[in-house]
PyMOL Python script that loads the backbone (N, CA, C, O; Angstrom):
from pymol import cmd

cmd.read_pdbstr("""\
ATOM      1  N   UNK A   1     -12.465   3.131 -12.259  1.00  0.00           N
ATOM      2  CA  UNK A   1     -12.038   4.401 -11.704  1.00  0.00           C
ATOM      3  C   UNK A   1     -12.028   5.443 -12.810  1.00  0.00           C
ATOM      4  O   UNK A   1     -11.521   5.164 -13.897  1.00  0.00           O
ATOM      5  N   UNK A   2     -12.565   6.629 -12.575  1.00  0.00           N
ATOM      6  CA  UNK A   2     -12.465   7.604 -13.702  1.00  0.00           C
ATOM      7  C   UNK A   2     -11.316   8.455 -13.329  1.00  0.00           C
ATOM      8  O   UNK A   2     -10.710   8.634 -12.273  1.00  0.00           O
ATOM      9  N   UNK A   3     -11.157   9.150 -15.115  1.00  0.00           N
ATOM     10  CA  UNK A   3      -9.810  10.062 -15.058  1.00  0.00           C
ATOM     11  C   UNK A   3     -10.080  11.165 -14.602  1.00  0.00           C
ATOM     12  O   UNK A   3      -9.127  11.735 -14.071  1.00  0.00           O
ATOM     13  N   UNK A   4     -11.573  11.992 -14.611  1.00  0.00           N
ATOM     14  CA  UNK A   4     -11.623  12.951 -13.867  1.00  0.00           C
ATOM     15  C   UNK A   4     -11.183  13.744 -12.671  1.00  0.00           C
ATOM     16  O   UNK A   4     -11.131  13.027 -11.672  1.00  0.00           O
ATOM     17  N   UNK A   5     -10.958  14.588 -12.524  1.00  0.00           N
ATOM     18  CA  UNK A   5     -10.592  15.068 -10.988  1.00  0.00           C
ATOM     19  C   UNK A   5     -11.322  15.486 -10.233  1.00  0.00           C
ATOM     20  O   UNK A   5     -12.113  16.420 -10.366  1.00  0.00           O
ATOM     21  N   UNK A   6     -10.972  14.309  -8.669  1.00  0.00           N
ATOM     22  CA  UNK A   6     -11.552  14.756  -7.409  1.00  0.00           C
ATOM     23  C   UNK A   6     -12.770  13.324  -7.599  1.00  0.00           C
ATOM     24  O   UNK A   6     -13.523  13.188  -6.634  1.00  0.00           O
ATOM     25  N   UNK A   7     -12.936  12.396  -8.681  1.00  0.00           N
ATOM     26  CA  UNK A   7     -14.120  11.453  -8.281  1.00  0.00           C
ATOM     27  C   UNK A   7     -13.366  10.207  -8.364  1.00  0.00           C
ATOM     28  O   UNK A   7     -13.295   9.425  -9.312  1.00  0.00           O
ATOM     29  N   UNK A   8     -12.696  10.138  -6.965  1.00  0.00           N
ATOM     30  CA  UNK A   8     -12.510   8.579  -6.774  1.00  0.00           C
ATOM     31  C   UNK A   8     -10.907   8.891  -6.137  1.00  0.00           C
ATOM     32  O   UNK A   8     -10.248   9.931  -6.130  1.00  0.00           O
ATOM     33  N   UNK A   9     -10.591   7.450  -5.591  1.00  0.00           N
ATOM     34  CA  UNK A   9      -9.440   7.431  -5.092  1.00  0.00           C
ATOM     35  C   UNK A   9      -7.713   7.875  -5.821  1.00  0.00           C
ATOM     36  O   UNK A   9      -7.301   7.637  -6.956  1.00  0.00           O
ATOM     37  N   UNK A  10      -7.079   8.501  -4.794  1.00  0.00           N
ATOM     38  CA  UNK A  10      -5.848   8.158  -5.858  1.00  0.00           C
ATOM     39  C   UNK A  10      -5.499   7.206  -5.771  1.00  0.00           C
ATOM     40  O   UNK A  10      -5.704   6.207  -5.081  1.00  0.00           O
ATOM     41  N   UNK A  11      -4.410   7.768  -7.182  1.00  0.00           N
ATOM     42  CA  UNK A  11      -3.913   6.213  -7.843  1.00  0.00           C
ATOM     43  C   UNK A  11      -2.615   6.828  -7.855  1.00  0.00           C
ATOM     44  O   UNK A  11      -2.378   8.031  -7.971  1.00  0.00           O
ATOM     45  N   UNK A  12      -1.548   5.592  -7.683  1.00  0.00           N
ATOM     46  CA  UNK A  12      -0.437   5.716  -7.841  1.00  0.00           C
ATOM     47  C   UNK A  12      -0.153   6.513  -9.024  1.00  0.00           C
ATOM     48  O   UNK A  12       0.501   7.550  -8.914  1.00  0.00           O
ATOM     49  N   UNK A  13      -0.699   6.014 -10.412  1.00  0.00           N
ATOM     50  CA  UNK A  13      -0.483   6.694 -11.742  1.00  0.00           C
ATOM     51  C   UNK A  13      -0.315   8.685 -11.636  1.00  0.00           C
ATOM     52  O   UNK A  13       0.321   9.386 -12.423  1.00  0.00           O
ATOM     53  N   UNK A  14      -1.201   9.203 -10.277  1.00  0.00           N
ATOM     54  CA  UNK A  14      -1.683  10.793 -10.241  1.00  0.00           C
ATOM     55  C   UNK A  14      -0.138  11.387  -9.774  1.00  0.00           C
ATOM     56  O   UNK A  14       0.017  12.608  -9.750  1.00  0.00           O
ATOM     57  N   UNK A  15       1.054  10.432  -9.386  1.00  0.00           N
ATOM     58  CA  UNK A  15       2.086  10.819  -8.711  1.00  0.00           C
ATOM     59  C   UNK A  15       3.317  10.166  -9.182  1.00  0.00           C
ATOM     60  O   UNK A  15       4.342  10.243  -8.505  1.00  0.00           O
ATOM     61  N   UNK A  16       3.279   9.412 -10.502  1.00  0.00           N
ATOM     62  CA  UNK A  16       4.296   8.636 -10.920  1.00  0.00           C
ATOM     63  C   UNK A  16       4.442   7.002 -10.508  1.00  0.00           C
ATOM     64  O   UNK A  16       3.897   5.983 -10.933  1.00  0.00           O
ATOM     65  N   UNK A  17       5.475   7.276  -9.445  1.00  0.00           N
ATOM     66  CA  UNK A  17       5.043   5.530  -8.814  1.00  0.00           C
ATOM     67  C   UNK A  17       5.542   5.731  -7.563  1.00  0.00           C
ATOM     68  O   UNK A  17       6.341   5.009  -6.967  1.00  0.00           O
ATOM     69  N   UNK A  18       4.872   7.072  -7.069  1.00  0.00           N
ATOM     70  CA  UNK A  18       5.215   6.936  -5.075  1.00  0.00           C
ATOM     71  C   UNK A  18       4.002   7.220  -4.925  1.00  0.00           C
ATOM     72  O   UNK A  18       3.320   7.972  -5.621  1.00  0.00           O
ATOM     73  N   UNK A  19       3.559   6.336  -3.570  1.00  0.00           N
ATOM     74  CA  UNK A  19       2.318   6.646  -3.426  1.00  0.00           C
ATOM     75  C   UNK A  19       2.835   6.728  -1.736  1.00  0.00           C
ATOM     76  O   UNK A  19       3.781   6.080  -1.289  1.00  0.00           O
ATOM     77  N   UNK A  20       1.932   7.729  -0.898  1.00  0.00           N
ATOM     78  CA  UNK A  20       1.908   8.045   0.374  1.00  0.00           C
ATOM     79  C   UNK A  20       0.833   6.865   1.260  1.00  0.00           C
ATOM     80  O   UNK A  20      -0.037   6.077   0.888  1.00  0.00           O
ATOM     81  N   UNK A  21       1.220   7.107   2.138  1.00  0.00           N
ATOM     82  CA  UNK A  21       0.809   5.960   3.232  1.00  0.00           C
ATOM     83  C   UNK A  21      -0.961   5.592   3.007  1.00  0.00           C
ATOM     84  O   UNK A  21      -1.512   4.497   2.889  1.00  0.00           O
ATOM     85  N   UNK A  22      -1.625   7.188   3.008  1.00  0.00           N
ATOM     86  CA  UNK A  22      -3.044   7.195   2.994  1.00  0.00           C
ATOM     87  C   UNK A  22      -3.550   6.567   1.461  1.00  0.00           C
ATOM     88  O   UNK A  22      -4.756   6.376   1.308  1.00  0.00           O
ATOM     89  N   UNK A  23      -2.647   6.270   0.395  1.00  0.00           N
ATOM     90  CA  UNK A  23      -3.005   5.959  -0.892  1.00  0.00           C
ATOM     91  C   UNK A  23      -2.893   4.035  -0.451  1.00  0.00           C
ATOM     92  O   UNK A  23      -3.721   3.157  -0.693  1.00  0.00           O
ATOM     93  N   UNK A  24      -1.614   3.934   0.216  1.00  0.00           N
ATOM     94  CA  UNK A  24      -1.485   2.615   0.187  1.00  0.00           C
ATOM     95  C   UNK A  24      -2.429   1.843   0.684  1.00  0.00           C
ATOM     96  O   UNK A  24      -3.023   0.861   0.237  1.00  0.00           O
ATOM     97  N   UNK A  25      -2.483   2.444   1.702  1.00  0.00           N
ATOM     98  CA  UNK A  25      -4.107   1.641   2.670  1.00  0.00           C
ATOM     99  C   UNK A  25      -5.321   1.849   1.519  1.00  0.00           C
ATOM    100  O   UNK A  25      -5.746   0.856   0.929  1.00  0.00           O
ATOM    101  N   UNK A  26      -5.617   2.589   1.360  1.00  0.00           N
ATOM    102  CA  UNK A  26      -6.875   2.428   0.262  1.00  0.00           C
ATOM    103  C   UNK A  26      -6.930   1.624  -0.728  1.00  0.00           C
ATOM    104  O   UNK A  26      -7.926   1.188  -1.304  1.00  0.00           O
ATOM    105  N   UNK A  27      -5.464   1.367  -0.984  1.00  0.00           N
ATOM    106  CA  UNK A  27      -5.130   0.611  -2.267  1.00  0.00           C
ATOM    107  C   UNK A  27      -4.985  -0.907  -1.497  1.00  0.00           C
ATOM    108  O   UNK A  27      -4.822  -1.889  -2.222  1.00  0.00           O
ATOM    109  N   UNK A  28      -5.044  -1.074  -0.100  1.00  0.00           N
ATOM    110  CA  UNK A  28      -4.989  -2.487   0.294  1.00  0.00           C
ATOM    111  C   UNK A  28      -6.057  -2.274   1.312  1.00  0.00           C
ATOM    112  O   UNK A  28      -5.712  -2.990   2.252  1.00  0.00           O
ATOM    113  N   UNK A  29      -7.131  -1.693   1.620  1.00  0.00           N
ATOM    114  CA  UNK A  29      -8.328  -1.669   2.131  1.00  0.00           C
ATOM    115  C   UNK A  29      -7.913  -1.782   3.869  1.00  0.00           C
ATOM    116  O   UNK A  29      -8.694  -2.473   4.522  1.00  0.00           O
ATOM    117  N   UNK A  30      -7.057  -1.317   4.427  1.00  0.00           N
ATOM    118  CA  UNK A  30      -6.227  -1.264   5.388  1.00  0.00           C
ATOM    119  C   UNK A  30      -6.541   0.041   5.912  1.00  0.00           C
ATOM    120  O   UNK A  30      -7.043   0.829   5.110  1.00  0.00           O
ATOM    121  N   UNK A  31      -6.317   0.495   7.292  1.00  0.00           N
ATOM    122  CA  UNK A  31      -6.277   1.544   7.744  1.00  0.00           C
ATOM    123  C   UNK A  31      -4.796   1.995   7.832  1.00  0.00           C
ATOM    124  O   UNK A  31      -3.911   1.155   7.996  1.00  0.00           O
ATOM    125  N   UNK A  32      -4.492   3.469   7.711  1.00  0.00           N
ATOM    126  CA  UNK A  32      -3.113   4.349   7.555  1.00  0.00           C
ATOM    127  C   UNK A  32      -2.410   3.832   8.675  1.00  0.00           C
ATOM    128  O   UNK A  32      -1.306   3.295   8.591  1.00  0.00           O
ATOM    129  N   UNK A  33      -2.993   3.981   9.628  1.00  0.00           N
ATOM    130  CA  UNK A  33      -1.911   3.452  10.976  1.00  0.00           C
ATOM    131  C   UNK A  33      -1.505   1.971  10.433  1.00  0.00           C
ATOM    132  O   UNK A  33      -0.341   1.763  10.091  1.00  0.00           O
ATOM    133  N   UNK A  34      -2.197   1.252  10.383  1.00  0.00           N
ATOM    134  CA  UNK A  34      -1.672  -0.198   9.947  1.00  0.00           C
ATOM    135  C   UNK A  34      -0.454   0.159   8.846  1.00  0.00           C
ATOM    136  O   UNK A  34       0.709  -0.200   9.026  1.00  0.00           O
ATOM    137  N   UNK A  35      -0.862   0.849   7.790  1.00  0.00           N
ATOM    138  CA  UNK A  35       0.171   0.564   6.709  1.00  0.00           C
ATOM    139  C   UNK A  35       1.785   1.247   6.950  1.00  0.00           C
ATOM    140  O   UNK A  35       2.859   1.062   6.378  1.00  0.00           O
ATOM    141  N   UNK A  36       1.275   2.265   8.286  1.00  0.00           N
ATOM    142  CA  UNK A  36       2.429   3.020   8.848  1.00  0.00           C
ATOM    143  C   UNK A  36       3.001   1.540  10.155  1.00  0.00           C
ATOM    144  O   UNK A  36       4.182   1.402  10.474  1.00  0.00           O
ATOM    145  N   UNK A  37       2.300   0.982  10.488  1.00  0.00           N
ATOM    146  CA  UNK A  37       3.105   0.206  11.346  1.00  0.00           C
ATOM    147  C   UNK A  37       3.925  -0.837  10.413  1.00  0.00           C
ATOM    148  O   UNK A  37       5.017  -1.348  10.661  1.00  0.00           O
ATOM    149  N   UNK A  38       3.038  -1.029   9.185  1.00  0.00           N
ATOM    150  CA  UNK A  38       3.597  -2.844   8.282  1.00  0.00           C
ATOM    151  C   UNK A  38       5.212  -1.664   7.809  1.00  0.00           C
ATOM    152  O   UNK A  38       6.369  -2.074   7.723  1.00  0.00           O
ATOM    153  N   UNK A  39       4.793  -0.383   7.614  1.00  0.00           N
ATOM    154  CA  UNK A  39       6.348   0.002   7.206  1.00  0.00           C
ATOM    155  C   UNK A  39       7.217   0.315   8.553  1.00  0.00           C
ATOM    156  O   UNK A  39       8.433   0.509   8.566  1.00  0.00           O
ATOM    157  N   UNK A  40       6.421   0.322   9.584  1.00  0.00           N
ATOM    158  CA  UNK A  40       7.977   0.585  10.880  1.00  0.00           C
ATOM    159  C   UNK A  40       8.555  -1.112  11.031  1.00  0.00           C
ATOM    160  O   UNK A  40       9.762  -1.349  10.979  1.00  0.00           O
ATOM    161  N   UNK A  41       7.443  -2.302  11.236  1.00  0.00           N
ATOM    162  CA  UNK A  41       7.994  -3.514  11.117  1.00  0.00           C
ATOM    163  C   UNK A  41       9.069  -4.043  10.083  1.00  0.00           C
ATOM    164  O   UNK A  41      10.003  -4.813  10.308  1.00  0.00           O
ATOM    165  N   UNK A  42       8.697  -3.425   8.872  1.00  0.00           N
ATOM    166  CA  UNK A  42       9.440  -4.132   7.819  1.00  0.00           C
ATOM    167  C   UNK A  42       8.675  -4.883   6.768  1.00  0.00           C
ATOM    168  O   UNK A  42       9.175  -5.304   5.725  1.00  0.00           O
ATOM    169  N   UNK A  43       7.165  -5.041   7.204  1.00  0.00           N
ATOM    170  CA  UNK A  43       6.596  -5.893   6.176  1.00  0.00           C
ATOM    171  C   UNK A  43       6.320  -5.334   4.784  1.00  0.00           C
ATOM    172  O   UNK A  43       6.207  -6.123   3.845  1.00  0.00           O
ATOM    173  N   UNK A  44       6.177  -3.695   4.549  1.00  0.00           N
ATOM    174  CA  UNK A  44       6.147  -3.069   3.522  1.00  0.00           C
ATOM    175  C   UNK A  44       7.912  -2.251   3.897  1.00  0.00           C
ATOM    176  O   UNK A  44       8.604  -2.203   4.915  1.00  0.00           O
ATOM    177  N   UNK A  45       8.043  -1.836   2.792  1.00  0.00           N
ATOM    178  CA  UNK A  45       9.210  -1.182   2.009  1.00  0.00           C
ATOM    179  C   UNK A  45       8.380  -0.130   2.139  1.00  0.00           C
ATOM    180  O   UNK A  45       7.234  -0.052   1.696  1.00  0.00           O
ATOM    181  N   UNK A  46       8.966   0.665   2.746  1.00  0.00           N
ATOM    182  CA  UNK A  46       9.003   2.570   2.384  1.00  0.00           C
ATOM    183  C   UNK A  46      10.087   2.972   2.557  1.00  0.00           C
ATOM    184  O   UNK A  46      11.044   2.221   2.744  1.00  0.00           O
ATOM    185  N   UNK A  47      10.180   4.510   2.525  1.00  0.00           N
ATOM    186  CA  UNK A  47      10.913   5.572   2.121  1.00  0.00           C
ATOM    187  C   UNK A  47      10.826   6.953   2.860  1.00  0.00           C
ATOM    188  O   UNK A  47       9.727   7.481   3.032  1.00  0.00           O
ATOM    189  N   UNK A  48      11.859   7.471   3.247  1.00  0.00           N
ATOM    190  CA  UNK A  48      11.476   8.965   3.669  1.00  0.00           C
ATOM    191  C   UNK A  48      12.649   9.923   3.200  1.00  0.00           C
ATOM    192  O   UNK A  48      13.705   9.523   2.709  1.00  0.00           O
ATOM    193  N   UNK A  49      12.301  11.270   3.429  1.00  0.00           N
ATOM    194  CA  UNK A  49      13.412  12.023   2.740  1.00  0.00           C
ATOM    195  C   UNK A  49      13.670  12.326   3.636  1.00  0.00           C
ATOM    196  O   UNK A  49      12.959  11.917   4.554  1.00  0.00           O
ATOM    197  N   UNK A  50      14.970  13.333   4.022  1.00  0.00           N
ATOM    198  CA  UNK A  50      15.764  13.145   4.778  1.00  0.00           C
ATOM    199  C   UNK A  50      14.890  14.756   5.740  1.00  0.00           C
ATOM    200  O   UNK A  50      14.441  15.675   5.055  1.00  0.00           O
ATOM    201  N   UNK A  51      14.842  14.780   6.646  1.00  0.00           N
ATOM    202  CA  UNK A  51      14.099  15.318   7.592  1.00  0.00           C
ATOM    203  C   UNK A  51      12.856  15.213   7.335  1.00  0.00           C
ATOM    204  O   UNK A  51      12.360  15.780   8.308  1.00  0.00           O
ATOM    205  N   UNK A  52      12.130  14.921   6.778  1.00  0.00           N
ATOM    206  CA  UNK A  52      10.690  14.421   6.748  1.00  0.00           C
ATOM    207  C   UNK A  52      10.215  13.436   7.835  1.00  0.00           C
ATOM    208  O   UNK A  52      10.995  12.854   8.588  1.00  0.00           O
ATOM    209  N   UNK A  53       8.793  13.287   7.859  1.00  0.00           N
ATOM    210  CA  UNK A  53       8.314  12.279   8.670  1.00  0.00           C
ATOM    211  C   UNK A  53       7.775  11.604   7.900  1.00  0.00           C
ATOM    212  O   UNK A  53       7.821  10.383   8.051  1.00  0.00           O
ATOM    213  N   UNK A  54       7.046  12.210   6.755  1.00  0.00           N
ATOM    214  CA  UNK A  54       6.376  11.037   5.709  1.00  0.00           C
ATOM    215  C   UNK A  54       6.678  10.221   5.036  1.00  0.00           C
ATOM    216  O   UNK A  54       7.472  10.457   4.126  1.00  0.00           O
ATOM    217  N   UNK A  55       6.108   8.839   5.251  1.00  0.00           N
ATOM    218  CA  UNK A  55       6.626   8.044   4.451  1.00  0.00           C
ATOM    219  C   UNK A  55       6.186   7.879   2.792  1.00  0.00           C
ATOM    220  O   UNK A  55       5.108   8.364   2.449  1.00  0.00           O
ATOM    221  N   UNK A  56       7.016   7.207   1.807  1.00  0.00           N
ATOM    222  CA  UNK A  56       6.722   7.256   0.783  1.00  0.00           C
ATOM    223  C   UNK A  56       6.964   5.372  -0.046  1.00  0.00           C
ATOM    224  O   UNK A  56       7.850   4.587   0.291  1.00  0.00           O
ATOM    225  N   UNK A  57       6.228   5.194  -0.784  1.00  0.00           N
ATOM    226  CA  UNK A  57       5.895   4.224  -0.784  1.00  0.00           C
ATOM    227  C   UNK A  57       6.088   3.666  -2.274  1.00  0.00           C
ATOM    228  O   UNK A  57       5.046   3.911  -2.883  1.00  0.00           O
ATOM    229  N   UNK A  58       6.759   3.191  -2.876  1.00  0.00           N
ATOM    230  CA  UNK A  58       6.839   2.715  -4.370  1.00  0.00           C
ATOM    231  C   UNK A  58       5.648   1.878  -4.908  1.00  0.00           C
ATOM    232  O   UNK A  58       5.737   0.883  -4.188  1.00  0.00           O
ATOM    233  N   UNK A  59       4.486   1.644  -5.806  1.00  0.00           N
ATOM    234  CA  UNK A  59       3.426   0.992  -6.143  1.00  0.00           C
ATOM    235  C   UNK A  59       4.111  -0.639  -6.869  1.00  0.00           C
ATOM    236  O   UNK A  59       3.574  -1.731  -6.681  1.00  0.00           O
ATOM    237  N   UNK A  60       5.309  -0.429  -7.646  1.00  0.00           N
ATOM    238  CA  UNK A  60       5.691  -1.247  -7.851  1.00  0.00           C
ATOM    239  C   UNK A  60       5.946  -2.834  -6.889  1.00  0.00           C
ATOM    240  O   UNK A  60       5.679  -4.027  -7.030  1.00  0.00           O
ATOM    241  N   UNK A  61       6.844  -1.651  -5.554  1.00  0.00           N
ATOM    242  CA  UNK A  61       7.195  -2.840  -4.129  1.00  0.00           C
ATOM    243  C   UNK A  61       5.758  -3.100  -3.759  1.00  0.00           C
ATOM    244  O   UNK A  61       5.641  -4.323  -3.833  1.00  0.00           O
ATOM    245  N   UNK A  62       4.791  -2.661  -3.457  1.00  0.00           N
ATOM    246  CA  UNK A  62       3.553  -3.101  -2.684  1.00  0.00           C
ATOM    247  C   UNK A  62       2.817  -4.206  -3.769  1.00  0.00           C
ATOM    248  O   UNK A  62       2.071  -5.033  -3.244  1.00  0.00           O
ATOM    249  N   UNK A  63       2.958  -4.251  -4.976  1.00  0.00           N
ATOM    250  CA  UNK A  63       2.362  -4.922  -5.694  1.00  0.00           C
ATOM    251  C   UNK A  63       3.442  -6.337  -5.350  1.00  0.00           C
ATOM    252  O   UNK A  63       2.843  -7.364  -5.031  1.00  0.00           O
ATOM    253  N   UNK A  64       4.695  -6.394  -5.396  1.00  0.00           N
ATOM    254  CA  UNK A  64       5.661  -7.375  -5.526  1.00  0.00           C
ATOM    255  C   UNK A  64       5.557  -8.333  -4.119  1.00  0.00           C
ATOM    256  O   UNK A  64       5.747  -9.535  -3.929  1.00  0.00           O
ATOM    257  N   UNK A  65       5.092  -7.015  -3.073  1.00  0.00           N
ATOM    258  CA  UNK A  65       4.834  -7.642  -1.521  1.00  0.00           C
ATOM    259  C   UNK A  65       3.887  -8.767  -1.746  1.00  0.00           C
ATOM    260  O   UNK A  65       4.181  -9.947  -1.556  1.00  0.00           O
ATOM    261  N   UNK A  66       2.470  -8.237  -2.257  1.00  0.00           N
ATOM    262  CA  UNK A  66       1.145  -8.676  -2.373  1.00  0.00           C
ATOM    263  C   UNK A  66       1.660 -10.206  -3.116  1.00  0.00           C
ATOM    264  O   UNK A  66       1.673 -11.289  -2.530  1.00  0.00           O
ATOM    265  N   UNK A  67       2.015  -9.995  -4.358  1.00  0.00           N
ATOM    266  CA  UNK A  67       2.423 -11.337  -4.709  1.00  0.00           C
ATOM    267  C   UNK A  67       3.507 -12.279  -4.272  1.00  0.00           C
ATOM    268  O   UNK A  67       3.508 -13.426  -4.717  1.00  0.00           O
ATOM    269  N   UNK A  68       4.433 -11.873  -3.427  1.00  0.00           N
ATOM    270  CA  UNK A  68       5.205 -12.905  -2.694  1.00  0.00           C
ATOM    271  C   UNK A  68       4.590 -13.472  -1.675  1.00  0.00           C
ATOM    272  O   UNK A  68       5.017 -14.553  -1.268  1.00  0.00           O
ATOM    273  N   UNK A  69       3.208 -12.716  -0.920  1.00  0.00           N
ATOM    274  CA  UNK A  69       3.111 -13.474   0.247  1.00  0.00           C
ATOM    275  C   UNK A  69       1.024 -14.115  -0.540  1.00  0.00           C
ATOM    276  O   UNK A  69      -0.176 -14.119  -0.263  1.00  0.00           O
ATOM    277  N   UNK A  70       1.627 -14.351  -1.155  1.00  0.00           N
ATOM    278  CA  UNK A  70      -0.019 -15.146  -1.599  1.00  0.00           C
ATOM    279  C   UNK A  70      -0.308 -16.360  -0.514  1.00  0.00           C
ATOM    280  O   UNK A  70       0.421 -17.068   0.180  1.00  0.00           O
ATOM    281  N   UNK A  71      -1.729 -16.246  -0.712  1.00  0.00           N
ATOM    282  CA  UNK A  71      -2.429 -17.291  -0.116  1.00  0.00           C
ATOM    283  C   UNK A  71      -2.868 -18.236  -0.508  1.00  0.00           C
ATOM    284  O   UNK A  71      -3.934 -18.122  -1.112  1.00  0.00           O
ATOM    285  N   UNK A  72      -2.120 -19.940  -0.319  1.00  0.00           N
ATOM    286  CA  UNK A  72      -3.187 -21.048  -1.063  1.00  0.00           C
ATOM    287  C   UNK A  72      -4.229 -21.370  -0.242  1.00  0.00           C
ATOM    288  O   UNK A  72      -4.434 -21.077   0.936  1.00  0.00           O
ATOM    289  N   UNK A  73      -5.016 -22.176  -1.222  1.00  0.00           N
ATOM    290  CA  UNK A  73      -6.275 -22.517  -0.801  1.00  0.00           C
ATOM    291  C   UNK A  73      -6.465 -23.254   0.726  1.00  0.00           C
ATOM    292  O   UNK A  73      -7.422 -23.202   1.499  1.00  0.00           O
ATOM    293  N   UNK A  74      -4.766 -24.172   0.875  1.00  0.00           N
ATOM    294  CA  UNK A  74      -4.757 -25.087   2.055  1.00  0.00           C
ATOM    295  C   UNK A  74      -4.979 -23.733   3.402  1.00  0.00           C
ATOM    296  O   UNK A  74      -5.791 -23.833   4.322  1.00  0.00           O
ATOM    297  N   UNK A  75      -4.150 -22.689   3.213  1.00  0.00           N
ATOM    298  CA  UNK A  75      -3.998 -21.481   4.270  1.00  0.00           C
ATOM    299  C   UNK A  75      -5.401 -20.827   4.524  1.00  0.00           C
ATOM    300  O   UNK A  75      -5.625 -20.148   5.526  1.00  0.00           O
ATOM    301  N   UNK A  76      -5.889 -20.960   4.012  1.00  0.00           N
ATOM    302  CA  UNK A  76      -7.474 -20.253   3.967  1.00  0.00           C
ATOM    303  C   UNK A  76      -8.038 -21.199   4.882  1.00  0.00           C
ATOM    304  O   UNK A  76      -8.098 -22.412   4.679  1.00  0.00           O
ATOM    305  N   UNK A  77      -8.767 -20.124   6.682  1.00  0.00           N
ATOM    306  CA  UNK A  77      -9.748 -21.137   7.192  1.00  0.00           C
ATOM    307  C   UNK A  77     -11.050 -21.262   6.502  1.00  0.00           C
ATOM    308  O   UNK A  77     -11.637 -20.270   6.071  1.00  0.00           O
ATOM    309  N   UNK A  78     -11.438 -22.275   6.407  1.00  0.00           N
ATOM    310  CA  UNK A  78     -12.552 -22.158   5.883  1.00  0.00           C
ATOM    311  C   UNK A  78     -13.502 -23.109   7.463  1.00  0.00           C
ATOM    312  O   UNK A  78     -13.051 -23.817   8.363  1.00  0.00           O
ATOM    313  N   UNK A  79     -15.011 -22.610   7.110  1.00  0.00           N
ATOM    314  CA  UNK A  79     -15.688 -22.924   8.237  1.00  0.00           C
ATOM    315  C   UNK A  79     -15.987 -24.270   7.995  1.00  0.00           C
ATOM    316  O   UNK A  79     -15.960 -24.651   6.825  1.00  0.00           O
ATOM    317  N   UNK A  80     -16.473 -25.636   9.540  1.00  0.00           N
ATOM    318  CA  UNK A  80     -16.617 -26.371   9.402  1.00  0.00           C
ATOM    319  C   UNK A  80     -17.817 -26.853   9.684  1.00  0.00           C
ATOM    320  O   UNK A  80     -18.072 -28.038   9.469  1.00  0.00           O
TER     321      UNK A  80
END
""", "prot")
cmd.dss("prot")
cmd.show_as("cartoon", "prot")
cmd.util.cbc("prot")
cmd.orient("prot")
């Protein structure tokens, strides 16, 4: 990814360590509605300020998500 501006996705780093819904999905190859539903379920951790609608998203928790729910090799279908 380059440091330039405007060539390539954001990154959590362009905002500290909140990243908005449309960063998270890119950053987990997910569509926005999905990453807005995994935060109305509970499966991601977000954030909103207080009359806002947007959610806000810590890079730290989404990384901590990703590694608590890993996948072993047994969980993987593989074809037969």
């Amino acid at each position: 990814m380059s440091d330039s501006p405007g060539s390539g996705a954001p990154d959590a780093r362009d905002h500290g360590n909140v990243m908005t819904a449309a960063q998270v999905a890119e950053m987990l190859d997910l569509n926005p509605r999905t990453v807005l539903a995994m935060a109305n379920d509970g499966r991601l951790s977000a954030y909103r300020l207080p009359g806002s609608r947007q959610y806000h998203f810590f890079y730290d928790e989404i990384v901590a998500t990703l590694k608590a729910n890993r996948v072993s090799p047994a969980e993987v279908d593989t074809p037969t």
